[in-house]
N, C-alpha and C positions, 0 to 999 in steps of 0.2 A: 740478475735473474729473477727478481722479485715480482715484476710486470710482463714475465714473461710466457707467452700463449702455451709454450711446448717445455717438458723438462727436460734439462741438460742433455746431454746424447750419450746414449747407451754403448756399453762394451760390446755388446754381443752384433747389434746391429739387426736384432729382431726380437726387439723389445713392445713395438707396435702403438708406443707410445712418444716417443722423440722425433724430432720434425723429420731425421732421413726417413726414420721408418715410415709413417706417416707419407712421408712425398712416395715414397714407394709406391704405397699402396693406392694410393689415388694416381698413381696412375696408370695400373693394371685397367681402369673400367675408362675407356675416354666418353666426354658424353658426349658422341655423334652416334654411340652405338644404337640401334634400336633396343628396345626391352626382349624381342622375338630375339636377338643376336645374343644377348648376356642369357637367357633360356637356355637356348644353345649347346652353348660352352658350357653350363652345370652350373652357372654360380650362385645361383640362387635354389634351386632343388635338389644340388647334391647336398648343399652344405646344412639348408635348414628342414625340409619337407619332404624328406624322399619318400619317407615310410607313405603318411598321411594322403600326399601325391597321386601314391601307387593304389592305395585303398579310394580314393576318388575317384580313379580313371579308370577301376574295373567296376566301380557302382556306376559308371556315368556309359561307358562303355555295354554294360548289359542291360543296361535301361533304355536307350535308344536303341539297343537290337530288340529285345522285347516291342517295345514302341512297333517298329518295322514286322516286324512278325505277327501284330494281330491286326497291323494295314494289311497284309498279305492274306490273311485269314479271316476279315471282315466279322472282328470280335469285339463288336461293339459293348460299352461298358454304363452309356448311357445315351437319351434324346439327345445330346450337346452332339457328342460324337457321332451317330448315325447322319446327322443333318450337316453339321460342318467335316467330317472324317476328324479318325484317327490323329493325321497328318495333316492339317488344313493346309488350303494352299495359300493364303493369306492371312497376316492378324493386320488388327488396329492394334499402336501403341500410344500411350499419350506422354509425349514424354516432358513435355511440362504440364505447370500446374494450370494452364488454358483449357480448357474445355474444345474452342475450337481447332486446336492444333493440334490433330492426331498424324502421326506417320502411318504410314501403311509398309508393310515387310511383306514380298513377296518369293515364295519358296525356289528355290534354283533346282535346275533339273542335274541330276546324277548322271555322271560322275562330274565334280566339280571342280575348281583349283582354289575356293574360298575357303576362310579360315576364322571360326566366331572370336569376336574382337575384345569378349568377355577376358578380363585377365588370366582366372581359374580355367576359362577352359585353352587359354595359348598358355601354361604353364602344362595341364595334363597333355596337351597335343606334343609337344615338345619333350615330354619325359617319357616317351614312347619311341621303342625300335622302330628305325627306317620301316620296315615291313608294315609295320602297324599304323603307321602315320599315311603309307601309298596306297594302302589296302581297306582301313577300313574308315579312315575319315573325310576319302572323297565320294563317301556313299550318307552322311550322316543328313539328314536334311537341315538343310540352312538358309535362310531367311536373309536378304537384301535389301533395306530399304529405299525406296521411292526417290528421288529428287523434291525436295519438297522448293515450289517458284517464289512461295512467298517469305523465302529466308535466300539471304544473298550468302554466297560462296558456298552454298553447302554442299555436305561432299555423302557419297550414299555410305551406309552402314551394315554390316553381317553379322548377324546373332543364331546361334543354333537354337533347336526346337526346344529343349528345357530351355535356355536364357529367354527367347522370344515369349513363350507360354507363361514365365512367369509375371513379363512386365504388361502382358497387350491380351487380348480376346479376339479368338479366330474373328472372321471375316468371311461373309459368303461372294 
């Protein structure tokens, strides 16, 4: 036992440290799941973030409804916004260190079936009741990127309006 990975094997059989227990549990997660699927099922927000989650998703949640409500009310805050809106309908993003290799993210019309591919924000979408997830996040605006010809296989990408604003600059 001296060279050995795993110790002895436990009486109890839920020790979480002996190889049965251990095969156990590796095999509760198979990896073909998606991360959206292990969401899901809670294993990761019930067990570590719920609180934190929940205080995210209602700052993130009243932010983007504010956001919506002074589009609706044309409350501009500054020259940026009156000239590009509130809501732009496009950014530039650069998402490498090239200069000439900017994406372009173009907004999707409401209601949608997209979902920002930020981690944080499919963790906060997913710790959210059915009701909340049909009702108010196929109205959030979210942003699509382009095909870009001069990268082979690329595949488009969707970021919501904080994720998008914070890495790109609207676009007229």
């Amino acid at each position: 036992m001296k060279n050995s990975v795993y110790p002895p094997q436990c009486f109890s059989s839920q020790c979480g440290l002996c190889f049965n227990c251990t095969k156990n549990q590796s095999d509760m997660i198979k990896p073909e799941q998606k991360p959206s699927v292990i969401y899901a099922q809670g294993g990761l927000i019930d067990r570590f973030e719920k609180p934190r989650i929940q205080e995210l998703s209602t700052t993130y949640i009243n932010k983007i409804a504010r956001l919506r409500n002074r589009e609706a009310n044309y409350e501009y805050t500054s020259g940026v916004e009156k000239y590009f809106g509130i809501i732009p309908e496009t950014y530039n993003v650069q998402e490498t260190g090239l200069d000439e290799d900017i994406s372009v993210y173009r907004k999707q019309t409401h209601p949608h079936s997209e979902m920002c591919q930020s981690g944080l924000c499919q963790a906060i979408y997913h710790s959210q009741p059915q009701y909340i997830q049909n009702t108010i996040f196929p109205n959030i605006p979210i942003y699509t990127r382009d095909i870009r010809k001069h990268i082979k296989h690329d595949v488009s990408c969707s970021l919501c309006i904080e994720c998008v604003s914070k890495y790109g600059s609207p676009k007229k």
